[in-house]
C-alpha positions in Angstrom: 71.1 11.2 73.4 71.1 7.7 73.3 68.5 5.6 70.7 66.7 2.7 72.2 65.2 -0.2 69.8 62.2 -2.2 71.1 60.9 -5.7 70.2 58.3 -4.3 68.8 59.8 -2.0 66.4 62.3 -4.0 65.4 59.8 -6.8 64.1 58.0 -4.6 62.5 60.9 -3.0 60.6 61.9 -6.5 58.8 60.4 -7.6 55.7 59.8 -11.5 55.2 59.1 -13.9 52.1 60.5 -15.9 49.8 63.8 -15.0 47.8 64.1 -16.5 44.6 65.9 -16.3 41.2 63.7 -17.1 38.6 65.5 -17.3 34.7 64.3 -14.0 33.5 65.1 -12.2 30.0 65.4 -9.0 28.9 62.4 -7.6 26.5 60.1 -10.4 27.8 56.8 -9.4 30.3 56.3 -11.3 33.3 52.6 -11.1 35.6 53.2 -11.4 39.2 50.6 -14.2 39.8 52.2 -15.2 43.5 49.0 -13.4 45.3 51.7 -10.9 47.0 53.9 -8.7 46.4 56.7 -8.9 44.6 60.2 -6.8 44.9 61.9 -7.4 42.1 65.8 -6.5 42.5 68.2 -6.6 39.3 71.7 -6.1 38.6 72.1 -4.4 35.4 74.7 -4.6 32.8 75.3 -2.3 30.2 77.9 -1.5 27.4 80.0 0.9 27.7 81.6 1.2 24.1 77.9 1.8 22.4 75.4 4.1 23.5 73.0 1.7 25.4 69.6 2.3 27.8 67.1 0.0 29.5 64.0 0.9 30.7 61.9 -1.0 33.9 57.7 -0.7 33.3 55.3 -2.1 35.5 50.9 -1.9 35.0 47.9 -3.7 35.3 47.8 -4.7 31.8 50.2 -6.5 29.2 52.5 -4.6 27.9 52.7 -2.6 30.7 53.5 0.8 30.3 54.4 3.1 33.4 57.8 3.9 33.4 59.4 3.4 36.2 63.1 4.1 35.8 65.7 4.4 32.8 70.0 3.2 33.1 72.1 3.9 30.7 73.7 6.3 28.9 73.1 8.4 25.9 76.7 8.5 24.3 79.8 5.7 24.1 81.4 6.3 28.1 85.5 5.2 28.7 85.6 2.7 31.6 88.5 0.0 32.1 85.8 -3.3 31.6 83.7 -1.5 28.8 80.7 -2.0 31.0 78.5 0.2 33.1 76.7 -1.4 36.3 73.2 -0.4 38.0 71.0 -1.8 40.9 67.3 -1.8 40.7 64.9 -2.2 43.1 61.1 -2.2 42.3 57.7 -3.6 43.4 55.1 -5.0 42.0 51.5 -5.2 43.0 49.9 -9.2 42.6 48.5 -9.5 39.0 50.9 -6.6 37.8 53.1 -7.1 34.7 56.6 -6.2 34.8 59.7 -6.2 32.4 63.0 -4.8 31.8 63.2 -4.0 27.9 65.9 -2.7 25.6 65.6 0.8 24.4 68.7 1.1 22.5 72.4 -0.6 22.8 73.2 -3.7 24.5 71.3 -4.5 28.1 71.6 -7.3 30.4 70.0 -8.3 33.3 73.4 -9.8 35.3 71.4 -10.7 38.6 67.8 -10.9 39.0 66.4 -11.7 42.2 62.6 -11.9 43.5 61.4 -11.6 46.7 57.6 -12.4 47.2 56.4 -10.6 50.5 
């Protein structure tokens, strides 16, 4: 059986907007205030020799508090660089707060990347 793409699936299938790659901290809330949505997309970093978690929260109001996702680990891990490495990906809604905080250990945010849709 053979799988045929149309035009008009195809365009509809692509998202479009504007990439950036704002200077962002860990333990610091952010509002989306760009009238769209946002996916937010971040490269995280964390060390290996401690035990060491993040958590990602989005919500309406500041702090926000919904959890969306932890990384990390709960006890020291062997790898050869010491580190332990985790993609993100996660949207949020115009007016929403966001942030990546530090639950325990050593977190950081290696790439963060913003794409208003």
């Amino acid at each position: 059986t053979q799988f045929r793409l149309t035009q008009k699936l195809t365009t509809g299938c692509f998202e479009t907007g504007t990439w950036s790659a704002p200077a962002r901290a860990i333990d610091t809330v952010y509002q989306n205030t760009s009238g769209k949505k946002l996916r937010v997309i971040i490269n995280v970093k964390i060390d290996g020799i401690n035990a060491s978690t993040g958590e990602f929260k989005v919500g309406a109001a500041n702090p926000p508090t919904l959890i969306l996702t932890k990384v990390g680990h709960d006890a020291a891990v062997t790898t050869t660089s010491n580190y332990v490495y985790y993609a993100v990906s996660f949207e949020v809604p115009n007016n929403w707060y966001y942030t990546l905080s530090t639950v325990s250990g050593t977190v950081y945010a290696n790439y963060w990347s913003e794409l208003t849709e």
